[in-house]
FINU-609159 format. One record per residue (C-alpha): chain; z, x, y; residue number from 0. Coordinates in steps of 0.25 Angstrom, whole numbers, plus 5000, padded with zeros to 4 digits. Example, Ala and Ser with C-alpha at 12.3 -4.5 7.8 and 13.67 -1.06 7.14 Angstrom:
REM residues 2
{"A",{5031,5049,4982},0},
{"A",{5029,5055,4996},1},
END
This chain:
REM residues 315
{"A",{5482,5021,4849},0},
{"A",{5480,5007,4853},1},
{"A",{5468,4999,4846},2},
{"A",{5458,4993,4855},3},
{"A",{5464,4979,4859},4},
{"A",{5451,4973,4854},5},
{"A",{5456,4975,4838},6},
{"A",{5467,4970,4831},7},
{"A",{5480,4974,4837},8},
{"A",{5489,4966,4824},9},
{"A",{5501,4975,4821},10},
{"A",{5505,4967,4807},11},
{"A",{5515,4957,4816},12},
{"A",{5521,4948,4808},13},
{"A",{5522,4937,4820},14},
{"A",{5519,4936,4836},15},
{"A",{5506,4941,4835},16},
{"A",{5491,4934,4839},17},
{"A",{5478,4943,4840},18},
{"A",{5464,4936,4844},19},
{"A",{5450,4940,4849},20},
{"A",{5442,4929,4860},21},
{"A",{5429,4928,4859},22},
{"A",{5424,4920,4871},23},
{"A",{5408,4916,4867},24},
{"A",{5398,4911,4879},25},
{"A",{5385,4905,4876},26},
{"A",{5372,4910,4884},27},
{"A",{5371,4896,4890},28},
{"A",{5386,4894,4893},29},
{"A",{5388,4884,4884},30},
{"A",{5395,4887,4873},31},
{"A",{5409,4894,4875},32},
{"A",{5416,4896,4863},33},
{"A",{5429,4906,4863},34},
{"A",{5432,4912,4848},35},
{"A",{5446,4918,4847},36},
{"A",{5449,4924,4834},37},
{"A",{5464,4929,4828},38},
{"A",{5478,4930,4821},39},
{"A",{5492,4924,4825},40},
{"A",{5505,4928,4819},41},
{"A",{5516,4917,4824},42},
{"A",{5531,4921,4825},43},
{"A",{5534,4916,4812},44},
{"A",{5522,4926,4806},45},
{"A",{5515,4915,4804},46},
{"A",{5500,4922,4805},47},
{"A",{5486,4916,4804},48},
{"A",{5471,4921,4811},49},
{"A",{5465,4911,4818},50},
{"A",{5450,4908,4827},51},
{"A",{5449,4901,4839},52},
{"A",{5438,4894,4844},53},
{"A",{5435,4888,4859},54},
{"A",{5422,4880,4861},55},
{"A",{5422,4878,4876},56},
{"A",{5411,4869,4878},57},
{"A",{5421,4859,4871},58},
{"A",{5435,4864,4873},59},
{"A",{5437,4862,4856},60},
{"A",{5444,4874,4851},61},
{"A",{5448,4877,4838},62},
{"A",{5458,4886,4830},63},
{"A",{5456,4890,4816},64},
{"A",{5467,4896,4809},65},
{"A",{5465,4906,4798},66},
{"A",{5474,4914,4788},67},
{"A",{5479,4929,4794},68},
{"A",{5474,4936,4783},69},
{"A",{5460,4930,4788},70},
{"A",{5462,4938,4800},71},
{"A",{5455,4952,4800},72},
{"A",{5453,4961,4812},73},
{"A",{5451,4977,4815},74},
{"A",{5460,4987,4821},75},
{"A",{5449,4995,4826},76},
{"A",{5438,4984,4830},77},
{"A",{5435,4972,4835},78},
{"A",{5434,4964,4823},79},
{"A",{5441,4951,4820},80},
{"A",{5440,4944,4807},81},
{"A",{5447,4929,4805},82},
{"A",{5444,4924,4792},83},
{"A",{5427,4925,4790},84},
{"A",{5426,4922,4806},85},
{"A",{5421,4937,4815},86},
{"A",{5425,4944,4827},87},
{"A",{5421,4956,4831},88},
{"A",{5416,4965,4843},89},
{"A",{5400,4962,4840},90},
{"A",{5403,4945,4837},91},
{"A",{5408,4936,4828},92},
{"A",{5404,4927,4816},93},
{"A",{5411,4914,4815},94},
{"A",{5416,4907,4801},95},
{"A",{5426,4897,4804},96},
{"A",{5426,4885,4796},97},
{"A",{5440,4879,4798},98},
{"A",{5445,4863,4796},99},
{"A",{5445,4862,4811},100},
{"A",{5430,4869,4812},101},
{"A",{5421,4876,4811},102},
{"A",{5415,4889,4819},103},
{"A",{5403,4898,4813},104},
{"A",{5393,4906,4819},105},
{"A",{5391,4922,4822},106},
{"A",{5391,4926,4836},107},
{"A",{5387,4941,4842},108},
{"A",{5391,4949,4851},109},
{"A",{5384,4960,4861},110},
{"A",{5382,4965,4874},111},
{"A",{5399,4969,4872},112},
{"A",{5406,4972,4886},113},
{"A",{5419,4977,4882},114},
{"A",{5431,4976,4891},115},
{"A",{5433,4992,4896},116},
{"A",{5446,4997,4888},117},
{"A",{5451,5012,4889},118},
{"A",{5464,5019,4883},119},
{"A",{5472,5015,4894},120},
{"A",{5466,5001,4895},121},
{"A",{5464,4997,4882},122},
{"A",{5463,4983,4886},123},
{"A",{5463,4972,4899},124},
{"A",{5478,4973,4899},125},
{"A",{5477,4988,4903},126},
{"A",{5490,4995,4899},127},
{"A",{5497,4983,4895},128},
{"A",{5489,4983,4882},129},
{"A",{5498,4995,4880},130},
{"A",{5512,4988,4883},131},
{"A",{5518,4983,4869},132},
{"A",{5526,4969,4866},133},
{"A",{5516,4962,4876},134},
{"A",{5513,4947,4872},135},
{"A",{5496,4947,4872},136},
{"A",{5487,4960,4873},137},
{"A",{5473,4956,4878},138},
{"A",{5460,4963,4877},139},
{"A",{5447,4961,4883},140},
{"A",{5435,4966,4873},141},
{"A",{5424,4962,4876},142},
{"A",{5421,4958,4891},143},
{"A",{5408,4950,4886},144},
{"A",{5397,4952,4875},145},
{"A",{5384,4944,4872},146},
{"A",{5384,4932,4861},147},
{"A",{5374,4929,4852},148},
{"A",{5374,4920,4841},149},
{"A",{5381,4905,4837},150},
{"A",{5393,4899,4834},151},
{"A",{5394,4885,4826},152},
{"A",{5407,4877,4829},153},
{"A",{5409,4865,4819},154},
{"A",{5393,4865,4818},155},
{"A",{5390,4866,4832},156},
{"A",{5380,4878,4837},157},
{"A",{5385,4888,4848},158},
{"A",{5373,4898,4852},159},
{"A",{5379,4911,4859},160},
{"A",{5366,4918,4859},161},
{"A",{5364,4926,4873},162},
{"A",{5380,4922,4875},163},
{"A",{5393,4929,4881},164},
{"A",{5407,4933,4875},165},
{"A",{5420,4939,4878},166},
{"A",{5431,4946,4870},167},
{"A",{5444,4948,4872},168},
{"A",{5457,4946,4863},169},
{"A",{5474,4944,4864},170},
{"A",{5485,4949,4854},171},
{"A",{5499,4949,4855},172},
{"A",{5510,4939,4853},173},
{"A",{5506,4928,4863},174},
{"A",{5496,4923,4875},175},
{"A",{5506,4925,4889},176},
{"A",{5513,4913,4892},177},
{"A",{5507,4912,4906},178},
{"A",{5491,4919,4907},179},
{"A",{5477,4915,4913},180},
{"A",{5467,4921,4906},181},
{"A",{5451,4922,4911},182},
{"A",{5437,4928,4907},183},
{"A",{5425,4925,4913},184},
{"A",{5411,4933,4911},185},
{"A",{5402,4923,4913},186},
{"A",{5398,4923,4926},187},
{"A",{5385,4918,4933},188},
{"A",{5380,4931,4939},189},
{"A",{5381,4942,4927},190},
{"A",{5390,4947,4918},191},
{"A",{5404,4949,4922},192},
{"A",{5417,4947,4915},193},
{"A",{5432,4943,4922},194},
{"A",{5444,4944,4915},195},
{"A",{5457,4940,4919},196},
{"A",{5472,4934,4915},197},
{"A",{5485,4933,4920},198},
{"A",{5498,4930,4913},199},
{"A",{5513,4932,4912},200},
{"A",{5516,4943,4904},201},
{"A",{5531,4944,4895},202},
{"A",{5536,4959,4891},203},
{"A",{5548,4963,4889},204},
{"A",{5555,4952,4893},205},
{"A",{5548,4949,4906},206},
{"A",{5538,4944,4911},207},
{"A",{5525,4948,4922},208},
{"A",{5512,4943,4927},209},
{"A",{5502,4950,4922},210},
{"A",{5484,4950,4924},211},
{"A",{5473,4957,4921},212},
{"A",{5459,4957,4925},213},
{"A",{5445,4961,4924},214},
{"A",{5431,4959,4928},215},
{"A",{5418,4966,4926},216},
{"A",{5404,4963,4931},217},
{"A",{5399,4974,4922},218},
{"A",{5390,4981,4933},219},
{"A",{5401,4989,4936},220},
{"A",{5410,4979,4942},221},
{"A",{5422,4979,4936},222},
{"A",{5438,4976,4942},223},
{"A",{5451,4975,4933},224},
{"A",{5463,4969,4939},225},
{"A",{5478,4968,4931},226},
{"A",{5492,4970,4933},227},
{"A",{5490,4984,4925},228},
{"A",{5481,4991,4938},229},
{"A",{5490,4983,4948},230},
{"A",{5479,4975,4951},231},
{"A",{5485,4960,4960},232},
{"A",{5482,4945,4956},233},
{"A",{5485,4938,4970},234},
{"A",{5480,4923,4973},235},
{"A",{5484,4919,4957},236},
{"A",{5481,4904,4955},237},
{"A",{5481,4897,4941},238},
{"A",{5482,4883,4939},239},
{"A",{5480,4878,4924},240},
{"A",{5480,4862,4927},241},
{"A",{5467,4865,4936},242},
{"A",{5466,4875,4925},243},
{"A",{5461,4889,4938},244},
{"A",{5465,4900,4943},245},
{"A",{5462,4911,4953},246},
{"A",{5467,4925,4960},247},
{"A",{5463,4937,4966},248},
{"A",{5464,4951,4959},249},
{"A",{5465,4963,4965},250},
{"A",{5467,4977,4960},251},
{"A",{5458,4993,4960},252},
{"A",{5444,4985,4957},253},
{"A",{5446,4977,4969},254},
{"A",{5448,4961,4970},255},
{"A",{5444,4949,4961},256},
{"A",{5446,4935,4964},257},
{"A",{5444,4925,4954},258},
{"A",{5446,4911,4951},259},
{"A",{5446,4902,4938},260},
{"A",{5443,4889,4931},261},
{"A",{5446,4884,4919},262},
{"A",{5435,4872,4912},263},
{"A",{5438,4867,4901},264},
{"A",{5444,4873,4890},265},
{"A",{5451,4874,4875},266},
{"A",{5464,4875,4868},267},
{"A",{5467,4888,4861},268},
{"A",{5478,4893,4854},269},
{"A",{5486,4906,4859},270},
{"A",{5497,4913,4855},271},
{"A",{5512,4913,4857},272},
{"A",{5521,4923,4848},273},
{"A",{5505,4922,4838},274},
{"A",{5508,4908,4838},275},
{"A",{5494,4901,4840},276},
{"A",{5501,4887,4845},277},
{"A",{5498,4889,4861},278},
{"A",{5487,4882,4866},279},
{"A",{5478,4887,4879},280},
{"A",{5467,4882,4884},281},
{"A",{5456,4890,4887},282},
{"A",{5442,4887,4894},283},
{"A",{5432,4894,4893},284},
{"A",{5422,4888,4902},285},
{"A",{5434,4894,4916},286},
{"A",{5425,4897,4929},287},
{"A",{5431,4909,4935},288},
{"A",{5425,4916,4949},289},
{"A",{5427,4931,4952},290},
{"A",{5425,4939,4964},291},
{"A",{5425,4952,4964},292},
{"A",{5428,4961,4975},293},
{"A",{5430,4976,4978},294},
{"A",{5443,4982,4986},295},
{"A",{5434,4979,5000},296},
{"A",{5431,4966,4998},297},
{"A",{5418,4967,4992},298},
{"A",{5413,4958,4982},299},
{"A",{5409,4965,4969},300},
{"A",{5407,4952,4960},301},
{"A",{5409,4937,4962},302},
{"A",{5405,4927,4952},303},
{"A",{5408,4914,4943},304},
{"A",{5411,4914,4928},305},
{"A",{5411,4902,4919},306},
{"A",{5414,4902,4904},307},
{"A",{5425,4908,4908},308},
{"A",{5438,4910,4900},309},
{"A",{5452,4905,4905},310},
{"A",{5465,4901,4901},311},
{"A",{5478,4897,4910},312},
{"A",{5489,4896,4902},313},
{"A",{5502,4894,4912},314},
END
């Protein structure tokens, strides 16, 4: 039977293989954003090592501390994420980073938990393809959005997240697609809402296809999914990295969502190629993206504006 996605999916590779958890942090005041990715690599030459990730948006600094893989520790049967003395876990985290290149402390926790909805035939936001072996990257959303309270302290400086909001999500597999745009949005200006979507070329058994997935929720009861899985259309597709936007229309058995997509500012992480961490790709996490909502009749059901938003365009 197959493990929640959430948990550690390691199978003992010896090489291509990279696991890692996002944990996107949003102050009360908007503020501070700060995006936390904790994991383990394995190169094609076997070369291992466990590593955290940090993004401070405000400024754009990012950082990559690198750690021994026998300092990587994380279960089968829940969501917990140990990398070296640093935390991660379903309920928060607790930070203990002191590394030449900086240093990150601070505890940080979580509750409120929306989980993203998964069944035994939907195990994750890829729908059956979670299922399909030899794909490049699996990707799981957990948590849709929890409260934050707490502090983080960066090289000295004090982050209060108390009354804040997160996100959770992760990836594993060999590599991120060559081609993807990936978005998250949930802080919108008129409640709570989240928006979810990516689009990328997908390689598999030699070939290749366009492949997308999408979900929003206002959590009253409001909620559409859109993918290539359910046959759902993605029509009107625009993506411009110089100008760093993109847009298009959705359509599929919840109805129609039109969005659109700006990138501000932004960091450089590292990603994945064969669990190589050597790619670099800029991620924002301060995008605007809009949404309207509408049902099959043309009615609209939700129309709103997010900021804080999450997005990568790597083309």
């Amino acid at each position: 039977m197959m493990r929640h996605p959430a948990y550690l999916q390691y199978q003992d590779h010896t090489k291509r293989y990279f696991e890692g958890w996002y944990f996107k942090c949003i102050s009360q005041d908007r503020h501070h954003a700060i995006a936390l990715i904790p994991g383990m690599a394995i190169d094609p030459d076997g070369q291992r090592h466990a590593f955290i990730q940090v993004i401070n948006a405000e400024s754009g600094q990012t950082w990559y501390f690198d750690y021994p893989f026998e300092s990587f520790l994380a279960a089968r049967d829940k969501l917990v994420i140990q990398v070296d003395t640093s935390l991660f876990q379903r309920e928060g985290l607790a930070l203990d980073i002191h590394h030449p290149t900086g240093s990150v402390t601070g505890q940080l926790r979580f509750s409120q938990i929306r989980e993203f909805p998964v069944s035994w035939h939907t195990p994750s936001i890829m729908g059956p393809f979670q299922f399909v072996p030899g794909m490049e990257c699996y990707h799981a959303v957990i948590h849709l959005s929890h409260r934050i309270d707490g502090q983080i302290h960066i090289n000295g400086e004090v982050f209060d997240f108390d009354g804040g909001a997160g996100y959770l999500e992760k990836d594993y597999g060999r590599s991120f697609p060559q081609s993807y745009v990936w978005l998250q949005a949930s802080h919108f200006g008129h409640g709570d809402a989240s928006f979810i979507f990516s689009r990328a070329r997908i390689p598999w058994l030699g070939r290749e296809f366009p492949g997308f997935f999408a979900y929003f929720t206002d959590f009253q009861g409001n909620t559409a999914r859109f993918a290539t899985y359910n046959c759902s259309k993605l029509s009107d597709w625009q993506v411009d990295p110089d100008s760093g936007t993109c847009s298009g229309i959705l359509k599929g058995p919840a109805g129609q969502l039109k969005f659109s997509a700006q990138m501000v500012g932004g960091g450089t992480l590292r990603a994945p190629v064969d669990g190589s961490m050597h790619r670099e790709i800029i991620e924002s996490i301060r995008a605007t993206v809009l949404v309207e909502l509408t049902d099959h009749s043309g009615k609209r059901i939700y129309a709103d504006r997010s900021t804080e938003a999450g997005m990568e365009i790597c083309l």
